[in-house]
Backbone as JSON Lines, residues from 0, in Angstrom:
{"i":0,"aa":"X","n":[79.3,-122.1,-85.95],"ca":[80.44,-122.64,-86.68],"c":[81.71,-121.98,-86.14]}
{"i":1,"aa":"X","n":[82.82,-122.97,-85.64],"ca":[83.97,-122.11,-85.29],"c":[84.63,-121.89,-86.08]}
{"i":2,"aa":"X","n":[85.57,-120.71,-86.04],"ca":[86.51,-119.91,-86.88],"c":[86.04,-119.69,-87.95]}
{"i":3,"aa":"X","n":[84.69,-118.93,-88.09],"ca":[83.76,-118.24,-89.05],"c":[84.43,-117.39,-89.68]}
{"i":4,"aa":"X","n":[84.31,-117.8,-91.48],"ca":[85.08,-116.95,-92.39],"c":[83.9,-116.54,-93.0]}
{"i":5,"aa":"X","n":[83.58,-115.45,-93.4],"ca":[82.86,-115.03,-93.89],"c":[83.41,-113.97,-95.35]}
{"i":6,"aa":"X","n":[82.46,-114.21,-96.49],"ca":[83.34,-114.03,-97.81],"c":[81.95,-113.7,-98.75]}
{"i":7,"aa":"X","n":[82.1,-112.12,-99.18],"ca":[81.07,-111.75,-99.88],"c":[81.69,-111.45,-101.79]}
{"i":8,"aa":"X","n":[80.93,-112.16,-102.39],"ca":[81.18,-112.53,-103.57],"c":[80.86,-111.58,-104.42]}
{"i":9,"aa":"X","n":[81.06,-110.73,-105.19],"ca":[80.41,-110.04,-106.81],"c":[80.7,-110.49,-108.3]}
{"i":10,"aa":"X","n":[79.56,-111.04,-108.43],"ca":[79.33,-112.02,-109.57],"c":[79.17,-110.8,-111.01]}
{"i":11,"aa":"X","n":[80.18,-111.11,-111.93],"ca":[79.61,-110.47,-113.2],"c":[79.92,-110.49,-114.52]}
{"i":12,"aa":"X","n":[79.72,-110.47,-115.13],"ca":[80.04,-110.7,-116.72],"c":[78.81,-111.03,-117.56]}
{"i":13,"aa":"X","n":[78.58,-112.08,-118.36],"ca":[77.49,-112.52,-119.2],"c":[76.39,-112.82,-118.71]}
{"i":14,"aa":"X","n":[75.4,-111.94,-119.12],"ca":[74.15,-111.79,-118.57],"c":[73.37,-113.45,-118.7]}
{"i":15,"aa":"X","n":[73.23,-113.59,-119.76],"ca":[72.97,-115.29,-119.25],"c":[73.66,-116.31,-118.9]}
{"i":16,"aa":"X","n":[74.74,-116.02,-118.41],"ca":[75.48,-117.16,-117.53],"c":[75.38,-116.56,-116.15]}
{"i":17,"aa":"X","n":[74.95,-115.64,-115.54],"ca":[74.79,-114.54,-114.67],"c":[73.01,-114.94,-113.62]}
{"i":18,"aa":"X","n":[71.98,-114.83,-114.94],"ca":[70.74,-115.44,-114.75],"c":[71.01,-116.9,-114.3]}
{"i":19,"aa":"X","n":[71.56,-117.74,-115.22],"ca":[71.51,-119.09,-114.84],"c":[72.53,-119.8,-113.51]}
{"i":20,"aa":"X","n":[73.2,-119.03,-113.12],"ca":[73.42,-119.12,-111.94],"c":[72.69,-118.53,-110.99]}
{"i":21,"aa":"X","n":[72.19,-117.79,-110.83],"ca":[70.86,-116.62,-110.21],"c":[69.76,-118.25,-109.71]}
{"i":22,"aa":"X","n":[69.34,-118.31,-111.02],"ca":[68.54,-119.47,-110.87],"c":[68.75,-120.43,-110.2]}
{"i":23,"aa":"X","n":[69.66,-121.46,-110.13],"ca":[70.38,-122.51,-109.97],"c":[70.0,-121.98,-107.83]}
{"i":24,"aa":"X","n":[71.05,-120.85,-107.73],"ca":[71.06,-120.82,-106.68],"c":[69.37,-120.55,-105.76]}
{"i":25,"aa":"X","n":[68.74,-119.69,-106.7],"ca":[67.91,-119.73,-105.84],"c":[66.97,-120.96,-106.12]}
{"i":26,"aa":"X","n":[67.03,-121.75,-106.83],"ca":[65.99,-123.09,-106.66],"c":[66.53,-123.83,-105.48]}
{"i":27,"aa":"X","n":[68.09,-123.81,-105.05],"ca":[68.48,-124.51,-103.62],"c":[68.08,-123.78,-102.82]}
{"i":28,"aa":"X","n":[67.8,-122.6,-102.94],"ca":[67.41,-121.56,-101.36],"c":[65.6,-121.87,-101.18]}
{"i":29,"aa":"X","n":[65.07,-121.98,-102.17],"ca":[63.87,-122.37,-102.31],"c":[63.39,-123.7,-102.07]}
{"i":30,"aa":"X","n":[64.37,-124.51,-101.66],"ca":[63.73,-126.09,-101.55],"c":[63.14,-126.22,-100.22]}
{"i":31,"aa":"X","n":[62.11,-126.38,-100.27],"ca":[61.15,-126.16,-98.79],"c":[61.59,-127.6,-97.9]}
{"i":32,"aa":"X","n":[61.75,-128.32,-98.93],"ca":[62.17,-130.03,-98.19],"c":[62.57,-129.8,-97.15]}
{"i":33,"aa":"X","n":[63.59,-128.68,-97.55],"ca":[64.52,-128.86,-95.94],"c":[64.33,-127.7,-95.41]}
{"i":34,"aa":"X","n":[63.9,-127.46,-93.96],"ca":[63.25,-126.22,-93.26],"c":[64.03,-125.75,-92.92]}
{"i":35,"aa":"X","n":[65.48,-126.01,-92.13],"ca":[67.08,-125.76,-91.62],"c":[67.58,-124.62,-92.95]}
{"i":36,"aa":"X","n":[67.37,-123.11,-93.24],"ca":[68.32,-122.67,-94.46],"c":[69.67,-122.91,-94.62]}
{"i":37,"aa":"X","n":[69.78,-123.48,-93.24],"ca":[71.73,-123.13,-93.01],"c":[72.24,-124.34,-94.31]}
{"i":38,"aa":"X","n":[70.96,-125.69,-93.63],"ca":[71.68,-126.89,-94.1],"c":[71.09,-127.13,-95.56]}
{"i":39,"aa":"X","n":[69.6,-125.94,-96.35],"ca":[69.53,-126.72,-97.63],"c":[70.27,-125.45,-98.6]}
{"i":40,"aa":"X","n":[71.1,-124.35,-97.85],"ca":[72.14,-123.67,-98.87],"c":[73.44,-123.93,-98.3]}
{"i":41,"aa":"X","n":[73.35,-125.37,-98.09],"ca":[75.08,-125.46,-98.0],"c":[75.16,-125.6,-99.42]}
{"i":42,"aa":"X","n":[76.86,-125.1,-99.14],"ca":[78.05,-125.06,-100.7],"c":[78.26,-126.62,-101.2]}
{"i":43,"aa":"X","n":[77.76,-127.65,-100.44],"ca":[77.77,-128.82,-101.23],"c":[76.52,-129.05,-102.08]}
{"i":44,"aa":"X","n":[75.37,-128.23,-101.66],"ca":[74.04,-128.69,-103.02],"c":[74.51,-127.7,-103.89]}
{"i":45,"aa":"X","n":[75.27,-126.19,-103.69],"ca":[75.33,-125.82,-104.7],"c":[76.44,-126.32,-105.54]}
{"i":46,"aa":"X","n":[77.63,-127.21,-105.54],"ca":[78.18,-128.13,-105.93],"c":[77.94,-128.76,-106.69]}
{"i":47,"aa":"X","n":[76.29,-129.2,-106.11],"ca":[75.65,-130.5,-106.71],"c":[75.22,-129.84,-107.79]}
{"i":48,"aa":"X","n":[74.66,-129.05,-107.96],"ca":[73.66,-128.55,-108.87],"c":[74.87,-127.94,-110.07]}
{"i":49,"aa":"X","n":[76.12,-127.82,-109.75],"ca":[77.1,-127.61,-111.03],"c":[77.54,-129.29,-111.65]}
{"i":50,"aa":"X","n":[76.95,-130.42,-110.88],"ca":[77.13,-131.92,-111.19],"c":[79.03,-131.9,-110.63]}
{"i":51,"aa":"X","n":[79.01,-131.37,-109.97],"ca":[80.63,-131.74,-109.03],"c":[80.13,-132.26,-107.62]}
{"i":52,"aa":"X","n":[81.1,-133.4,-107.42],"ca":[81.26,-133.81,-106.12],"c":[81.8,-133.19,-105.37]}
{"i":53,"aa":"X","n":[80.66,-132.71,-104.08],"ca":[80.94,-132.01,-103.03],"c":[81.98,-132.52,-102.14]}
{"i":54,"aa":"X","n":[82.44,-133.76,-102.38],"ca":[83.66,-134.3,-101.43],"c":[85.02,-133.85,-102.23]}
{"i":55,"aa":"X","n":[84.92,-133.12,-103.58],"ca":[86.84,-133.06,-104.28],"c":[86.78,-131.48,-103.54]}
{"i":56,"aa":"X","n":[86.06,-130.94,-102.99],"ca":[85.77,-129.3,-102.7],"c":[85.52,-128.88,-101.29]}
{"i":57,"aa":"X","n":[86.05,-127.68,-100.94],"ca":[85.58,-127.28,-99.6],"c":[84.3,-126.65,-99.45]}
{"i":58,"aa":"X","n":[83.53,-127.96,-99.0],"ca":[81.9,-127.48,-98.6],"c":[81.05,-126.93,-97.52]}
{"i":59,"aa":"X","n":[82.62,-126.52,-96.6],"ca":[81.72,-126.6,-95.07],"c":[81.72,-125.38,-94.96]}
{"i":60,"aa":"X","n":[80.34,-124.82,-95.43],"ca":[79.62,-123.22,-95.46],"c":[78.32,-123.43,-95.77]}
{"i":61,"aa":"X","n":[77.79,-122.49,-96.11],"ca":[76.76,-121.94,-96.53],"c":[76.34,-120.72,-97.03]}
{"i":62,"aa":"X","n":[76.03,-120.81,-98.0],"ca":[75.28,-119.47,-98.83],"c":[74.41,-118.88,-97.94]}
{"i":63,"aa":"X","n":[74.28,-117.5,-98.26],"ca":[72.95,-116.37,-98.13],"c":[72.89,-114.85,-98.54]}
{"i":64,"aa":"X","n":[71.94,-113.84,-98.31],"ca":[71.86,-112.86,-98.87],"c":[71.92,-112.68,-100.1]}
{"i":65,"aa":"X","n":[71.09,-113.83,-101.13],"ca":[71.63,-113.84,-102.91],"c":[70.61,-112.62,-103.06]}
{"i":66,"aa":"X","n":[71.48,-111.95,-104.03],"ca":[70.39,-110.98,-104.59],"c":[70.8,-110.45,-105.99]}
{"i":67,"aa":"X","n":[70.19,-109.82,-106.36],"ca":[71.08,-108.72,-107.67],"c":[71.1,-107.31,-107.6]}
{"i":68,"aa":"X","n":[72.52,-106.82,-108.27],"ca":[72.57,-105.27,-108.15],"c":[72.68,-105.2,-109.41]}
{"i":69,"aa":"X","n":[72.01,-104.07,-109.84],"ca":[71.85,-104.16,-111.54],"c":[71.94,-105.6,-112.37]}
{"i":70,"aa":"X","n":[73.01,-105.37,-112.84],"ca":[72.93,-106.79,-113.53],"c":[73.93,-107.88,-112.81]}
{"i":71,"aa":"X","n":[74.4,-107.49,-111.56],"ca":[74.71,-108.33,-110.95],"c":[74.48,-109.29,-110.01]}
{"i":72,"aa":"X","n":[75.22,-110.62,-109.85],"ca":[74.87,-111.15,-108.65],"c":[75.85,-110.79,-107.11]}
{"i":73,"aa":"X","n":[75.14,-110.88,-106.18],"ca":[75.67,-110.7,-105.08],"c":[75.39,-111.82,-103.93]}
{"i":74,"aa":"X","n":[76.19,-112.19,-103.35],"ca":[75.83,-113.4,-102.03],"c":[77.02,-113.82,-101.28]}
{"i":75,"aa":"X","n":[76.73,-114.19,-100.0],"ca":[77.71,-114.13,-98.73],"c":[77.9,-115.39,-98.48]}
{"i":76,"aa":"X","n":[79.21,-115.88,-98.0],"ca":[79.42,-117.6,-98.04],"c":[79.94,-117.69,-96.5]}
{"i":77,"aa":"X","n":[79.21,-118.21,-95.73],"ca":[79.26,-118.54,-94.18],"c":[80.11,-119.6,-93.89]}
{"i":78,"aa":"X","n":[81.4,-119.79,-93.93],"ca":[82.76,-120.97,-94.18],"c":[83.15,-121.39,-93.1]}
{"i":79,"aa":"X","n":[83.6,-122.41,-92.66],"ca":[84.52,-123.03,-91.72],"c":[86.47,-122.66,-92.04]}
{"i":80,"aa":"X","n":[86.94,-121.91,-91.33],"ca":[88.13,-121.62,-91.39],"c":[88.75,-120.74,-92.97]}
{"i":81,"aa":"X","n":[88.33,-121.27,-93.79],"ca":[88.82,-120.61,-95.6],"c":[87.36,-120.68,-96.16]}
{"i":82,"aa":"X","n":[87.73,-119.67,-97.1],"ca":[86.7,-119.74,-97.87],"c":[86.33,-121.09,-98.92]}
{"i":83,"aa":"X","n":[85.23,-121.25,-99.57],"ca":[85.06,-121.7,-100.39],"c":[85.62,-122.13,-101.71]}
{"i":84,"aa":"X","n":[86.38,-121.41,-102.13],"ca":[87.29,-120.71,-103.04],"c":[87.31,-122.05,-104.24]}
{"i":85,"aa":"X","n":[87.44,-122.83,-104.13],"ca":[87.45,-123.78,-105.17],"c":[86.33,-124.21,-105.96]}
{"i":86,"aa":"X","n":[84.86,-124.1,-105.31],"ca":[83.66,-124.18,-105.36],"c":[83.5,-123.06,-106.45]}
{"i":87,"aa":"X","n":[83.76,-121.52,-105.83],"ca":[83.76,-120.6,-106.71],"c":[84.43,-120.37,-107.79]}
{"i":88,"aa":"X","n":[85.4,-121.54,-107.97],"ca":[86.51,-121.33,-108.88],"c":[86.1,-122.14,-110.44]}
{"i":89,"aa":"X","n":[85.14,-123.67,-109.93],"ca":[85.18,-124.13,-110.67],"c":[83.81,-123.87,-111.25]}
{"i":90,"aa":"X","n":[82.76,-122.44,-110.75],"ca":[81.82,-122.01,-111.2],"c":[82.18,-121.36,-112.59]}
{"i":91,"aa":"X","n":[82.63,-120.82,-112.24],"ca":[83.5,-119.96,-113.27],"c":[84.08,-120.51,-114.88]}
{"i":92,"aa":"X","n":[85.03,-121.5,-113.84],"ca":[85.27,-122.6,-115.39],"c":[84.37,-122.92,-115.85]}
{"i":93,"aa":"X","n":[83.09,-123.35,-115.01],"ca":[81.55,-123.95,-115.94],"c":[81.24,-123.16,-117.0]}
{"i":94,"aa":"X","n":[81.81,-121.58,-116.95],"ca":[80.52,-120.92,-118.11],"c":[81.74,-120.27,-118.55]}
{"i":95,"aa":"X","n":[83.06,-120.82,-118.76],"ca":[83.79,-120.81,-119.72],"c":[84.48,-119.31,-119.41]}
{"i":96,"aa":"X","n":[84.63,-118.69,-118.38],"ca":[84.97,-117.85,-117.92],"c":[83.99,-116.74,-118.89]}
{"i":97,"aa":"X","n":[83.12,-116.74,-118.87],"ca":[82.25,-115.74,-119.43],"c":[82.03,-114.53,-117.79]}
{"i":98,"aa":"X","n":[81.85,-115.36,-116.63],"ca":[81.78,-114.58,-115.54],"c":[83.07,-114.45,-114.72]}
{"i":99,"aa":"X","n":[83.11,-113.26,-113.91],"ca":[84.29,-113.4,-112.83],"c":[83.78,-112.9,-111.58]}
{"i":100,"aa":"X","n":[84.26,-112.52,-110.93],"ca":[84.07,-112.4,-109.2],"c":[85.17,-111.69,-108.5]}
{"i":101,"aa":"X","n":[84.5,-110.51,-108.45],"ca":[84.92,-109.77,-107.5],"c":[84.62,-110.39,-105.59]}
{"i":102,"aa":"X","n":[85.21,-110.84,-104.63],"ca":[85.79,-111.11,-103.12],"c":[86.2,-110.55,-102.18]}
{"i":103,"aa":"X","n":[85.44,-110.12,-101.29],"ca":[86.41,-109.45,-100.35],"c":[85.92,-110.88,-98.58]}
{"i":104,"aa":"X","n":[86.59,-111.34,-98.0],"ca":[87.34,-112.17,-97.36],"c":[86.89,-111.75,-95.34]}
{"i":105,"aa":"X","n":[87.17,-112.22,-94.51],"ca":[87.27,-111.55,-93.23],"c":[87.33,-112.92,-92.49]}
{"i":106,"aa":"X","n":[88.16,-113.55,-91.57],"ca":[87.89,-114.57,-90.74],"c":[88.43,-113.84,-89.29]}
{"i":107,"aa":"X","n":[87.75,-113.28,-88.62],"ca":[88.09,-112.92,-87.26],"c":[89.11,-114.35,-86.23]}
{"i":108,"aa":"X","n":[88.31,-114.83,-86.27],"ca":[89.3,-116.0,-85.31],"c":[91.12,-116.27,-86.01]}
{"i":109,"aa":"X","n":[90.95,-116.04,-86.95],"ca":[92.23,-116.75,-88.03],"c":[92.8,-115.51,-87.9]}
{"i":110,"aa":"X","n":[92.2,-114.16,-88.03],"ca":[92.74,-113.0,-87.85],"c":[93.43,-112.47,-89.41]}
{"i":111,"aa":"X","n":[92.64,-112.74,-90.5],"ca":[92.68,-112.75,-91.57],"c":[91.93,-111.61,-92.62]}
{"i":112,"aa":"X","n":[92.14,-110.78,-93.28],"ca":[91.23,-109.9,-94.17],"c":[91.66,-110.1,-95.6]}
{"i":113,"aa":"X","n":[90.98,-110.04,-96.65],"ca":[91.93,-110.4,-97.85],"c":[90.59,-109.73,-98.97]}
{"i":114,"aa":"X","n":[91.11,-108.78,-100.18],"ca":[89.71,-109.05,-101.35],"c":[90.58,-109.04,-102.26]}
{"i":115,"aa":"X","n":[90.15,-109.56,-103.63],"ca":[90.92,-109.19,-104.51],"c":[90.16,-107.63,-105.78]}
{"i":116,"aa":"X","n":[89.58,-106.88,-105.08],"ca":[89.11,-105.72,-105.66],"c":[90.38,-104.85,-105.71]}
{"i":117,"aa":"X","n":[91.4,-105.02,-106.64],"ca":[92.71,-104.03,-106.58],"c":[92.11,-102.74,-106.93]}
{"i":118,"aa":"X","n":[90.8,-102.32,-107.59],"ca":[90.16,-101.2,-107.87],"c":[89.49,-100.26,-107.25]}
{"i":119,"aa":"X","n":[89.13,-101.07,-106.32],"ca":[88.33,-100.31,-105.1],"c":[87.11,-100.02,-106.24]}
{"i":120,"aa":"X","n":[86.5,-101.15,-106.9],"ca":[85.43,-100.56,-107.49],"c":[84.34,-101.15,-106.5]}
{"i":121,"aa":"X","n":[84.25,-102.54,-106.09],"ca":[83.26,-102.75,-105.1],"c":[83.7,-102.46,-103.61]}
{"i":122,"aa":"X","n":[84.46,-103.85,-103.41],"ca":[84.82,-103.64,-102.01],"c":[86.38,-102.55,-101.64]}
{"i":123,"aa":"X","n":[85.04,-101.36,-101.23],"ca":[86.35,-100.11,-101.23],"c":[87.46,-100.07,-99.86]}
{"i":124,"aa":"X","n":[86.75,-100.67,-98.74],"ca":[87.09,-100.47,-97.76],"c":[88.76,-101.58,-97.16]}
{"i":125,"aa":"X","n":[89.77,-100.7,-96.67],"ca":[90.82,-101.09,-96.74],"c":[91.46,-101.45,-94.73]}
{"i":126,"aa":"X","n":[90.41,-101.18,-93.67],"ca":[90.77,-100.52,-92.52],"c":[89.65,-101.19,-92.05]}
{"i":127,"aa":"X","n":[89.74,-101.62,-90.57],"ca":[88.53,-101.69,-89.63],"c":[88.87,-101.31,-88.39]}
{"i":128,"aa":"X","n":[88.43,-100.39,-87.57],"ca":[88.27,-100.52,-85.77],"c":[87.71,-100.75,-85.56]}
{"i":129,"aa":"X","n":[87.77,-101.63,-84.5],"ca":[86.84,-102.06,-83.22],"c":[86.73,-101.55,-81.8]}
{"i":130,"aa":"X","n":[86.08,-100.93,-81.55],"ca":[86.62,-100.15,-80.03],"c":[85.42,-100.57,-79.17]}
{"i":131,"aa":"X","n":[85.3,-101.69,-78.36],"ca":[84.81,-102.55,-77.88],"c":[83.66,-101.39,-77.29]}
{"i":132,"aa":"X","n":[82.98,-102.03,-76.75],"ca":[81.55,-101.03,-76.08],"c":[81.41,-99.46,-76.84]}
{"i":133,"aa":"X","n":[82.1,-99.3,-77.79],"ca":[81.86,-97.95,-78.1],"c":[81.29,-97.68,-79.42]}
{"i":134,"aa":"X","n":[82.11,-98.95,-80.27],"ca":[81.49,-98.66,-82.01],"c":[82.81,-99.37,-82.23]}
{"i":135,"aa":"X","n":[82.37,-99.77,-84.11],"ca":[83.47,-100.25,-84.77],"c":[82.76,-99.64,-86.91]}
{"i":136,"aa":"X","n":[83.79,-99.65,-86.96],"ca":[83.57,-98.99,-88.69],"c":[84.6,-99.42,-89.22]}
{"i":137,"aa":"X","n":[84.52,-99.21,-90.52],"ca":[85.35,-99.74,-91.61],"c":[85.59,-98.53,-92.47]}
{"i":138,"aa":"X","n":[86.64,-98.47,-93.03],"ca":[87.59,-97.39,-93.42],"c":[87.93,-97.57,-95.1]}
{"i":139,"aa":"X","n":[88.12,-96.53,-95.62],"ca":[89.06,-96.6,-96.96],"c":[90.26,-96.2,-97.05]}
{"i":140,"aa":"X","n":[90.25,-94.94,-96.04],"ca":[91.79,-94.56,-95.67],"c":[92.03,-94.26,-94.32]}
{"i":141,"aa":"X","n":[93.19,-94.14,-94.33],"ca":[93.73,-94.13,-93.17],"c":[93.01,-92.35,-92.59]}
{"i":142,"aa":"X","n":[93.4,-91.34,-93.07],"ca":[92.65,-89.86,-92.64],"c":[91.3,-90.2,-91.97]}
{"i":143,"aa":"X","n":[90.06,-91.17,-92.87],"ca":[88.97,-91.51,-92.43],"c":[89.0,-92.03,-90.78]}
{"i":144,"aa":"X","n":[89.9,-92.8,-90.94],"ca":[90.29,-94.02,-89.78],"c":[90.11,-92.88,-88.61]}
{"i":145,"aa":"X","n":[91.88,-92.06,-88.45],"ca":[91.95,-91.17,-87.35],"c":[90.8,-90.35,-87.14]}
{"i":146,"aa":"X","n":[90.06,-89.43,-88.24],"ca":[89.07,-88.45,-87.94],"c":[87.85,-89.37,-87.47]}
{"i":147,"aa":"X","n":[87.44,-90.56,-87.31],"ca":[86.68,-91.41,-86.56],"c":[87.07,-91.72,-85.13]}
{"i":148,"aa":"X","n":[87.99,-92.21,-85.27],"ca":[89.05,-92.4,-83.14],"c":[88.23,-91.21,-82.83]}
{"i":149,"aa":"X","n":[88.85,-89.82,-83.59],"ca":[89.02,-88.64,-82.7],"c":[87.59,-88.08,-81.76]}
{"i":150,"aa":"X","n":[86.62,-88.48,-83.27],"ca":[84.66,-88.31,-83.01],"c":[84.25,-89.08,-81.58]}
{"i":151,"aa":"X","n":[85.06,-90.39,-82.23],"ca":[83.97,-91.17,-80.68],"c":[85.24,-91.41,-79.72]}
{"i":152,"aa":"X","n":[86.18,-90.61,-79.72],"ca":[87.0,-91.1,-77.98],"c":[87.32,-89.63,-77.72]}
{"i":153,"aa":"X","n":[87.73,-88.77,-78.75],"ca":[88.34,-87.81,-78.15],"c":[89.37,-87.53,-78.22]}
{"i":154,"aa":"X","n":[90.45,-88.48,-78.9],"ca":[91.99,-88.47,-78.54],"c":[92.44,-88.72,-80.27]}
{"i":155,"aa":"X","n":[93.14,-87.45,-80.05],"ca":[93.78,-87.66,-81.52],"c":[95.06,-88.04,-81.48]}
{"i":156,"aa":"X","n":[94.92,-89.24,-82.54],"ca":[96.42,-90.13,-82.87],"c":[97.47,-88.94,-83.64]}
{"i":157,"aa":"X","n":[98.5,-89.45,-82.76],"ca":[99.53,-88.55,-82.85],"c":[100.02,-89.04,-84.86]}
{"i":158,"aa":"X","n":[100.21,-87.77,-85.48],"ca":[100.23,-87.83,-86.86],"c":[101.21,-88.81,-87.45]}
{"i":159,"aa":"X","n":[102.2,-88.73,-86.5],"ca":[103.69,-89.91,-87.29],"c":[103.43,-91.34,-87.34]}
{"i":160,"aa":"X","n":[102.52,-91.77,-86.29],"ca":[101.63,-92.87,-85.91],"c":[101.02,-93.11,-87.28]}
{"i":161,"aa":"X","n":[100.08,-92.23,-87.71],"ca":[99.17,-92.59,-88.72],"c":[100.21,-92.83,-90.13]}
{"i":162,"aa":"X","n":[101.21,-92.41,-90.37],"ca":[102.31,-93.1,-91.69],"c":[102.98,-93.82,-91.39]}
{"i":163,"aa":"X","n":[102.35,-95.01,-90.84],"ca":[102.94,-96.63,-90.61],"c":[101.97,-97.35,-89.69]}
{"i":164,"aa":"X","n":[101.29,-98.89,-91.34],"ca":[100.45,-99.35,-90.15],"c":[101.02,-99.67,-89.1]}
{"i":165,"aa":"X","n":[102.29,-100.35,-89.48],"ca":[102.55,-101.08,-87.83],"c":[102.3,-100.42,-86.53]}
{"i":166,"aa":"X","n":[102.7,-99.35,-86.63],"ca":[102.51,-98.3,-85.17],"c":[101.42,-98.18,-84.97]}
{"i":167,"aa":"X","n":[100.65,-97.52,-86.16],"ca":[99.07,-97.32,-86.02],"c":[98.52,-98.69,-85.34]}
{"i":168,"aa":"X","n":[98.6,-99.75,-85.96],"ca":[98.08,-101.15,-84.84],"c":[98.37,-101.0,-83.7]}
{"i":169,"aa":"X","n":[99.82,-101.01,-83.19],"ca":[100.13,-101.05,-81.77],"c":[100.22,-99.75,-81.0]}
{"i":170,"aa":"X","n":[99.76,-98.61,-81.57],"ca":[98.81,-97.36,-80.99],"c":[97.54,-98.22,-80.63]}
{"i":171,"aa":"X","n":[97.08,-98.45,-81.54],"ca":[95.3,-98.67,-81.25],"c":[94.63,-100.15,-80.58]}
{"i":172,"aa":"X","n":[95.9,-101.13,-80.54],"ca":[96.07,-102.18,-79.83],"c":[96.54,-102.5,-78.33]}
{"i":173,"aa":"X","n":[97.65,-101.16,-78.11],"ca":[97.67,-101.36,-77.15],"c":[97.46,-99.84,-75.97]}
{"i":174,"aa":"X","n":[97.93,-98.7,-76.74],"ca":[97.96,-97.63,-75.99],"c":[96.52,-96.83,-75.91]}
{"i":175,"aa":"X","n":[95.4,-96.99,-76.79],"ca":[94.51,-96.59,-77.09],"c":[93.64,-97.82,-75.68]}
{"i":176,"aa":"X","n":[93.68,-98.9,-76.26],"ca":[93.49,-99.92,-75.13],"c":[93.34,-99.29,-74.33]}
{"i":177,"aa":"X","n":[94.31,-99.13,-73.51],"ca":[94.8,-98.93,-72.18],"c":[93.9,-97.41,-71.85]}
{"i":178,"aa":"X","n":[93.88,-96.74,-72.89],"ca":[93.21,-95.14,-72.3],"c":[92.29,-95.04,-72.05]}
{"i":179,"aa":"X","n":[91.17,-95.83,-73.22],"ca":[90.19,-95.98,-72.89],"c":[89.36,-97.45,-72.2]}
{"i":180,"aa":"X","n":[90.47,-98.07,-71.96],"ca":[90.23,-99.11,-70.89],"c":[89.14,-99.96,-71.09]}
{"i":181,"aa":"X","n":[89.4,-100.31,-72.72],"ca":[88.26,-101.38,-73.2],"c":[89.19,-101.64,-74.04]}
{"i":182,"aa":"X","n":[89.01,-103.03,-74.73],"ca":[89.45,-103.79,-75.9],"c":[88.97,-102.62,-77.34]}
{"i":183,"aa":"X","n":[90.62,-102.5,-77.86],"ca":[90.24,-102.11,-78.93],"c":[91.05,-103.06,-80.05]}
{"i":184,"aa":"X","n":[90.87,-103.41,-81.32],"ca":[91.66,-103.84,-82.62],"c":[91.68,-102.98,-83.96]}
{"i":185,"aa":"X","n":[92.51,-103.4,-84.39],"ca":[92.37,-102.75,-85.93],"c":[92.54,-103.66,-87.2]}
{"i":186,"aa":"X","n":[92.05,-104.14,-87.67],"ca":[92.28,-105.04,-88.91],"c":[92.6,-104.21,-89.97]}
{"i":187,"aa":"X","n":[93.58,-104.98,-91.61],"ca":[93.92,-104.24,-92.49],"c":[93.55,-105.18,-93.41]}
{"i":188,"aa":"X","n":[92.81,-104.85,-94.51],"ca":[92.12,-105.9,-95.45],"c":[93.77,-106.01,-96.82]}
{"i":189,"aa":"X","n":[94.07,-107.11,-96.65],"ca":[95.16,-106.92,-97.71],"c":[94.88,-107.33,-99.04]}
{"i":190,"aa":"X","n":[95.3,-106.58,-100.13],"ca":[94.91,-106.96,-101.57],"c":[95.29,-108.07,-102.38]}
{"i":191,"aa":"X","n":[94.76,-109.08,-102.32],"ca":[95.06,-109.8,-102.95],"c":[95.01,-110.43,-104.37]}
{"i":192,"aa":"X","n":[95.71,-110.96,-105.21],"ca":[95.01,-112.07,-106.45],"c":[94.49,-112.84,-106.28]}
{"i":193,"aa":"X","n":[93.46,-113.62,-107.61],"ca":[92.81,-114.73,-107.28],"c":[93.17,-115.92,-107.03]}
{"i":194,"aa":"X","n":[94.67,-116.13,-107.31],"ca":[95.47,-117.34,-106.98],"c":[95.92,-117.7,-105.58]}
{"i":195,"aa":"X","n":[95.32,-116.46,-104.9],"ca":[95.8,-116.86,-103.49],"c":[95.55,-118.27,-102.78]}
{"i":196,"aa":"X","n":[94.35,-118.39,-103.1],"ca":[93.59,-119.61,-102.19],"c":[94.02,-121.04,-102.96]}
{"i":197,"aa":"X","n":[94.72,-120.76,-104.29],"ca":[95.13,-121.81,-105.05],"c":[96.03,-122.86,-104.45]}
């Protein structure tokens, strides 16, 4: 799928509106009919199975990884360009807002990061490097960030650098690049509300 957005969901609130979505989803992951998983957990059967037409909604994804953490649900939505977001929106309205959803977002091609966890209770992580052939990790703070560069290259970012992303990007975009003479990036996951995608 090009310009793969990928968007991991935390489902929680009322324990039986919680189960019965649990359910719902996994009777579509379970339909043997169709042997393809990609094509029998697309976001249009799970659509179907809320009795909404998958054509008023953005369906071009697919579910996976459903599971539960304590009493929650958890699962990853495999998207064409945006997330799902309306699909998930009007789940929600179904059970009367008894549940909500915690999001955290990533479309590499679009060059996009977004969650709306303002808590850092699930998705804590705020930072990503990529330092091509060498490793890439994900960050909560910026201190984490540099004391990682320093482990796997060797070269510590000069400190004034690290109190401003902008520099910090075009340190590690382009001068870091250049030193260690591989592709490096840095993504910044920005915090968002749930009205964004509105």
């Amino acid at each position: 799928m090009s310009n793969l957005c990928c968007t991991t969901y935390y489902f929680e609130g009322d324990k039986k509106c919680l189960q019965d979505l649990y359910n719902k989803m996994t009777r579509i992951a379970n339909n043997d009919e169709i042997k393809d998983y990609q094509k029998r957990q697309k976001m249009s059967e799970l659509a179907k199975a809320f009795c909404l037409n998958p054509t008023d909604y953005n369906c071009r994804g697919y579910f996976d990884w459903l599971h539960i953490v304590g009493n929650n649900i958890v699962f990853e939505v495999e998207s064409a360009n945006v997330p799902c977001q309306d699909i998930i929106n009007a789940i929600i309205r179904h059970y009367g807002g008894k549940i909500s959803v915690l999001w955290d977002v990533g479309c590499l091609d679009e060059g996009f990061f977004f969650t709306n966890d303002h808590e850092k209770r699930v998705f804590k992580h705020r930072y990503e490097v990529d330092l091509e052939n060498i490793d890439s990790e994900w960050f909560e703070t910026i201190p984490e960030l540099v004391e990682w560069v320093k482990q796997k290259t060797n070269i510590s970012i000069p400190k004034n650098i690290t109190e401003d992303v902008d520099l910090l990007y075009n340190y590690i975009t382009s001068d870091l690049e250049e030193r260690l003479n591989t592709y490096c990036n840095f993504h910044v996951v920005e915090v968002v509300d749930d009205s964004y995608w509105d």
